[in-house]
N, C-alpha and C positions, 0 to 999 in steps of 0.2 A: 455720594459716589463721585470719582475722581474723573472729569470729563478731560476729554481731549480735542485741541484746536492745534492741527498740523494741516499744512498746507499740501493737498493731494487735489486730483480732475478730478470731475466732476464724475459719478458714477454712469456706467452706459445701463439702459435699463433693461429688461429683457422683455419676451414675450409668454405668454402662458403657450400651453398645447393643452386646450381642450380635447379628451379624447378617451374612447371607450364611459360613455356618460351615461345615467340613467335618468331620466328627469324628476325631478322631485314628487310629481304626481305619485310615483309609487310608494309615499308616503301618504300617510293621512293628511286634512290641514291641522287638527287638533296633536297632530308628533310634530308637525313644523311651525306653526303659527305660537304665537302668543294672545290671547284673546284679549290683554288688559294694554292698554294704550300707556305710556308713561305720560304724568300731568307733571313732571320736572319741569323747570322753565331754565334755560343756560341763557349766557349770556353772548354767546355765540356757536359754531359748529366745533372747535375746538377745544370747548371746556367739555361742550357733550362727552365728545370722544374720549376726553382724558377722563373724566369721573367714571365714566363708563368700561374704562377698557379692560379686558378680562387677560391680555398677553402681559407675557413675566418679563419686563424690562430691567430688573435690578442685575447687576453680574452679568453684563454683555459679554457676549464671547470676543473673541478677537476680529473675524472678519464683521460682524456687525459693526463694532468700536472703527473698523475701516472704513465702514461706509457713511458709518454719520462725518467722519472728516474728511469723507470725499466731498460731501454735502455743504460742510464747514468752509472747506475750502474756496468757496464762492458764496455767500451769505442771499447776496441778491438773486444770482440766477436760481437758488432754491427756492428764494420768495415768488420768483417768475413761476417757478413749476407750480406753488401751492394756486396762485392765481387762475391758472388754468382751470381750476375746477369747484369754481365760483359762482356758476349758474346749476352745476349739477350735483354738487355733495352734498347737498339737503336733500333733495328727492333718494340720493341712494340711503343717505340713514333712515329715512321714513321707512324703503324697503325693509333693510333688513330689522327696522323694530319689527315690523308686522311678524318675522319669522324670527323672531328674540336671536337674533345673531349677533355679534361682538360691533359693537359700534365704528371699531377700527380698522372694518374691513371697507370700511368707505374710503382707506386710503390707496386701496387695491392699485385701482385705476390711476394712480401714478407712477406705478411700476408698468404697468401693462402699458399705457398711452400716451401718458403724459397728460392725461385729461383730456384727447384729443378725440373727437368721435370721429374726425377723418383718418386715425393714425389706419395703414395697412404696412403689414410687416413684410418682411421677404418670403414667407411661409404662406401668406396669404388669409393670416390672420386678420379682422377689423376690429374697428370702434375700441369705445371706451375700453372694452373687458375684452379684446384681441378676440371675437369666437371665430375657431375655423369654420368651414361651410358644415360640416357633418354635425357640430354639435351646432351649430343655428338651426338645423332643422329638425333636430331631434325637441328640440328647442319650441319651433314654430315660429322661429325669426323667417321672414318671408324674405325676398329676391325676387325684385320683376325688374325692366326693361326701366322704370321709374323711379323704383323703388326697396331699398337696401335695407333693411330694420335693423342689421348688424352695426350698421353705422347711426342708426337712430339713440340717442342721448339714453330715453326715457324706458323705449320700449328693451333697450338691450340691456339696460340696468334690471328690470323687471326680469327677466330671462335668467342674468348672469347671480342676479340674489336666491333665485330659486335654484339653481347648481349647486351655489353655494350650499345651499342651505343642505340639498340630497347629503354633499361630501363630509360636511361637520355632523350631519348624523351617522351618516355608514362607519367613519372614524372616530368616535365615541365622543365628538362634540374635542377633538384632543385641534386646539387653532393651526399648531405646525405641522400636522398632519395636512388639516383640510386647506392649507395655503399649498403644501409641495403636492400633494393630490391634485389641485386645481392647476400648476404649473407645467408637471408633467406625466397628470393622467392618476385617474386614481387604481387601475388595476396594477401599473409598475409600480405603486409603493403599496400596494398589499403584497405585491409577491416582496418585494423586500424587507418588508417587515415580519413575512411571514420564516423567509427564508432565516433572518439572524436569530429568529427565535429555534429555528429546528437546529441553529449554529451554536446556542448559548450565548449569543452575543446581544448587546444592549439593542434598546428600537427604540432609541433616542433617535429624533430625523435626524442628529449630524453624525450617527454611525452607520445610516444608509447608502445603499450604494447606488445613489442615484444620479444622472445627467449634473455635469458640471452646475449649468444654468438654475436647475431646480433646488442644489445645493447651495447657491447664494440667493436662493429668493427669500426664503426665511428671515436672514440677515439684512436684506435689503426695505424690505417690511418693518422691522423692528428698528432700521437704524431712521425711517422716516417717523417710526411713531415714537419715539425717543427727543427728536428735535420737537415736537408736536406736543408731548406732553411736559419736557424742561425746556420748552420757548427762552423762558425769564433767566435760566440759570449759562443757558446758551445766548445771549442780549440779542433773541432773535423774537423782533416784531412784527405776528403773524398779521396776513391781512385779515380785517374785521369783514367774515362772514356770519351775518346773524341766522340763528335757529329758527327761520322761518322762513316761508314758501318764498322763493324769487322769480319762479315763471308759472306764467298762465298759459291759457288757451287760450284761442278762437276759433271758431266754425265759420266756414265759408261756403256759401252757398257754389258749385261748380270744382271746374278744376280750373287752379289761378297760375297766372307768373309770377314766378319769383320776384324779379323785378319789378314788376306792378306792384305788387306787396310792400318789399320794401320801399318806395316810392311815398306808398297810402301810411304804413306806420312809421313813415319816419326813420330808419334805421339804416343802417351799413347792408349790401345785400350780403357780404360773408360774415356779419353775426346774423342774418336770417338763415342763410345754412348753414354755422355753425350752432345753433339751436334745432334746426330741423332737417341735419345731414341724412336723414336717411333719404331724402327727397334727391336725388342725385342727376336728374338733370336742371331743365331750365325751366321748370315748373310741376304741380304739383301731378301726383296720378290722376289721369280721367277717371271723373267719378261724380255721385251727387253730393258729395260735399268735401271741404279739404279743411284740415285741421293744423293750424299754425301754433308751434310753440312761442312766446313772445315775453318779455317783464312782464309779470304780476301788475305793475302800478299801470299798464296800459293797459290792462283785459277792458274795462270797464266805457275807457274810454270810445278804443277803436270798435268795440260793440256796439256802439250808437250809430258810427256811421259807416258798419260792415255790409247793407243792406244796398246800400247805392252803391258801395263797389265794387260787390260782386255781380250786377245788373251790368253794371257798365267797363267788366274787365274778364268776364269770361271768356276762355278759348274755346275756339268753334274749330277752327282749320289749322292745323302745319303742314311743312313742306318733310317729306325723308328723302335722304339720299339714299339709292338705292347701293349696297354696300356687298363683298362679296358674299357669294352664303346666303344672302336673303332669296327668302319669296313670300308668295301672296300672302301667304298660312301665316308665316314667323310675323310678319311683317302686320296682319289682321289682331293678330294673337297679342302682339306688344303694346299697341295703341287701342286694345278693347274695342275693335267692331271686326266687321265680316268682309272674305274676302269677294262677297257679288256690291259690297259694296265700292269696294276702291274699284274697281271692275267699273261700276258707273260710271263712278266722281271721276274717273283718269282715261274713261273713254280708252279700255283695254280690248281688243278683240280676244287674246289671248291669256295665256298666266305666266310667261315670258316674261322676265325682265332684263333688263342691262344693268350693268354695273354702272354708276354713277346718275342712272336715271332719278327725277323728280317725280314722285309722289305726293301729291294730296292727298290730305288724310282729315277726316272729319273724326272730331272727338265727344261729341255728342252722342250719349246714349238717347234723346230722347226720337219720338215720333219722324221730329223731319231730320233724322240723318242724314238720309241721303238729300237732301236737299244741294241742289249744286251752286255754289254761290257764283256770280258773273259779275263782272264789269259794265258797268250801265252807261249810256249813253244816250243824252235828252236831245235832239234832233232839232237843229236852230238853220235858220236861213243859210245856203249856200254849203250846204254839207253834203257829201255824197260817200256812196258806198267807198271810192276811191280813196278819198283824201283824209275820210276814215280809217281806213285801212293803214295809211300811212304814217297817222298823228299813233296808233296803238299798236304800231308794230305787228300787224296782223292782216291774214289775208284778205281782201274783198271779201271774195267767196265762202270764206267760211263765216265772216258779218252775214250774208245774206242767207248762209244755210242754218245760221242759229235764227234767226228770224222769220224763216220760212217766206223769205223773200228772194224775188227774180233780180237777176244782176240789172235787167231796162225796168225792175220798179220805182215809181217815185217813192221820195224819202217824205214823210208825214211829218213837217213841225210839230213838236213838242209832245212826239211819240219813243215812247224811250226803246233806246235799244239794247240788245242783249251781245255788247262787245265778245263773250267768251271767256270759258272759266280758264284757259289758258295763261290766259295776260293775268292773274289770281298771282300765278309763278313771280314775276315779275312785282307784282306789286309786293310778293311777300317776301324776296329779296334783296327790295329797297328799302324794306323797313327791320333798320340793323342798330344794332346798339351796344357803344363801347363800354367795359367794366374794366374798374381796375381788381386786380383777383391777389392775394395775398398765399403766395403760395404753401403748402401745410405739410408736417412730417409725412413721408408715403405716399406725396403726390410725387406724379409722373407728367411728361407728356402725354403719354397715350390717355392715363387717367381723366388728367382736366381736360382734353378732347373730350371723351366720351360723356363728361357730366355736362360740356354745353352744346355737344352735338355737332361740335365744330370738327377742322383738318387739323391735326399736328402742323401742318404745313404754314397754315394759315398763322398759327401761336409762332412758328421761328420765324416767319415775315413780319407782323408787324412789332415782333418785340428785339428785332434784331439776332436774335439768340443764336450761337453759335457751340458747336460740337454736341447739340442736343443737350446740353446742361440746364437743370435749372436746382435751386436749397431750398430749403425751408427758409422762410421772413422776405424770399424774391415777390417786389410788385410786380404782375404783369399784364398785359394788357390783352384783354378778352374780345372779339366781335360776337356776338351773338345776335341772331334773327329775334325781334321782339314782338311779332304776329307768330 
């Protein structure tokens, strides 16, 4: 077949529109599954795909033939794209064997993301497989204050296989169905497909009348798995991803920092959250255990000594600012406790807050939540309540009323005192710590605030940034509270 190498840009990619969905469940597993495991052995992810793939590549149409030399047109920036999805395209072909699906839908997520589980679209689509919020949670993709699963590699792959899987059934297993189904919804291409048939007209997907976008998505599929299966003929050398697992697990005893984490394994912290993106702020959900995606060739290792690091890096306490729109509830409800407990911890008479106020927040589920941690002070010769007061930026009187001491008490060498959980604030705003952050497609300001809990303000201060711009590949520099 007669390939073509003209020099065109680079294709722009689109997003799907998950929508009106049914979840796969309303199938049996024995109509979706395949019960026999393939024992083939490939010599990478791309031979799979190519022996394997069930779409008709010969006699490309015209706008396909467009897109593989949009593709052509830049050789490397394509290899960049394949790259991107290096640590996750083995996990999606494992899905969809389990649900005997075309092995070449693992190349989906290059059209949809770029491989990106941070990508969000303008539409407000996430992750790998773009889901909007209606099909995440038809889905069971979860959304908390912590944590995003749409954005999660693994869990949203798992989710977006089993969609799949509904739409190549409901559509007689026909692939450019179930691709333009998944693009733009699968009730708008039944009504179109139904309507050319009451027309006499073909229901071939390129004589539907559907959304521009959905009409090159087929083309844009095929023209990637075209460079994919004639690599050799096109002298395009793919990168070598091998046919077998490249990430593991680990179980962490508590909820951990991110930073801590990557600190302990060694790693970049944005390949820790670009491995476990759905984790969206500056550590993991409060909970009794946290589960780290990470290299397969370090499960084993960091397992040895996971035991001591979670003993000695678990979070107990942060600080929230109080922001507009909050209260106790929202605010109890985010960080998984109770609102008679901040009530104690923050020494609230009321359930009043102010905007920009400092909350303490205990993140401990267990028995001593509420425990109130304080500033301790060991009582040495020539100390007094006063110059106490002074050295801790806090009042006499309220040193002597945590102590249940008179202001003419003497002060007991080498009896400790209880400074006040106040100065806590204080201390936990001294302990800050700079990140460089590599900015990602569908980051925002506002975005990367809210994943480190920071001010927009504070990102265009110390990175100089002006007229609120920032791109994708910008370094920039992060402060983030590390207690």
């Amino acid at each position: 077949m007669e390939r073509f190498f003209l020099i065109l840009a680079l294709a722009t990619l689109s997003s799907c529109q998950l929508s009106n969905v049914i979840p796969a469940d309303s199938y049996s597993e024995a109509e979706l599954t395949s019960p026999i495991k393939s024992e083939a052995v490939y010599e990478n992810v791309w031979q799979r795909i190519s022996i394997n793939a069930k779409s008709e590549i010969e006699n490309l149409d015209a706008l396909t033939l467009e897109y593989v030399n949009l593709y052509l047109a830049n050789p490397e920036q394509f290899i960049k794209l394949l790259v991107k999805g290096e640590h996750f395209i083995f996990f999606v072909l494992e899905e969809l064997e389990k649900y005997n699906l075309p092995p070449e839908l693992a190349l989906l997520p290059y059209i949809e993301s770029n491989y990106d589980p941070f990508s969000i679209s303008a539409s407000g689509a996430m992750g790998l497989w773009q889901f909007m919020p209606a099909t995440a949670r038809i889905y069971g993709l979860q959304d908390t204050w912590w944590y995003e699963q749409r954005h999660d590699p693994l869990i949203s792959t798992e989710a977006a296989v089993k969609y799949l899987a509904y739409l190549h059934q409901r559509f007689g297993k026909n692939l450019a169905y179930t691709l333009s189904a998944y693009n733009g919804g699968p009730t708008m291409l039944e009504k179109q497909i139904k309507l050319n048939k009451r027309l006499g007209k073909s229901v071939h997907y390129r004589q539907l009348k559907v959304p521009k976008q959905t009409q090159e998505y087929v083309p844009k599929f095929k023209a990637i798995l075209e460079l994919i299966v004639n690599a050799k003929e096109y002298n395009i050398e793919l990168p070598d991803f091998p046919d077998r697992p490249v990430l593991g697990q680990i179980t962490l005893d508590g909820q951990i920092e991110i930073l801590a984490f990557s600190e302990f394994a060694e790693l970049q912290p944005e390949f820790i959250y670009k491995l476990n993106a759905g984790y969206t702020k500056w550590a993991s959900p409060p909970g009794k255990t946290t589960i780290f995606n990470i290299p397969i060739e370090l499960v084993e290792l960091l397992d040895q000594k996971k035991d001591q690091f979670s003993q000695a890096n678990q979070i107990n306490w942060v600080t929230h600012k109080v922001a507009s729109g909050d209260s106790l509830w929202s605010i109890a409800e985010n960080y998984d406790t109770e609102v008679g407990v901040l009530k104690k911890v923050n020494y609230l008479k009321s359930s009043k807050l102010n905007v920009n106020q400092e909350l303490l927040i205990p993140l401990s589920n267990s028995n001593n939540q509420t425990f109130i941690p304080y500033q301790a002070h060991i009582i040495s010769e020539g100390d007094t309540l006063w110059n106490l007061g002074l050295k801790y930026s806090i009042s006499p009187n309220e040193i002597a009323k945590n102590n249940e001491l008179k202001m003419t008490s003497a002060l007991v060498i080498g009896r400790e005192l209880n400074i006040g959980n106040k100065n806590i604030y204080r201390t936990i705003n001294s302990k800050k710590r700079t990140i460089l952050y590599s900015v990602k497609q569908g980051d925002s300001l506002y975005r990367i605030a809210n994943i480190f809990n920071i001010e927009i303000q504070d990102i265009l201060d110390i990175n100089a940034i002006e007229e609120n711009q920032i791109k994708p590949g910008q370094v920039i520099k992060i402060i983030i509270k590390a207690f």
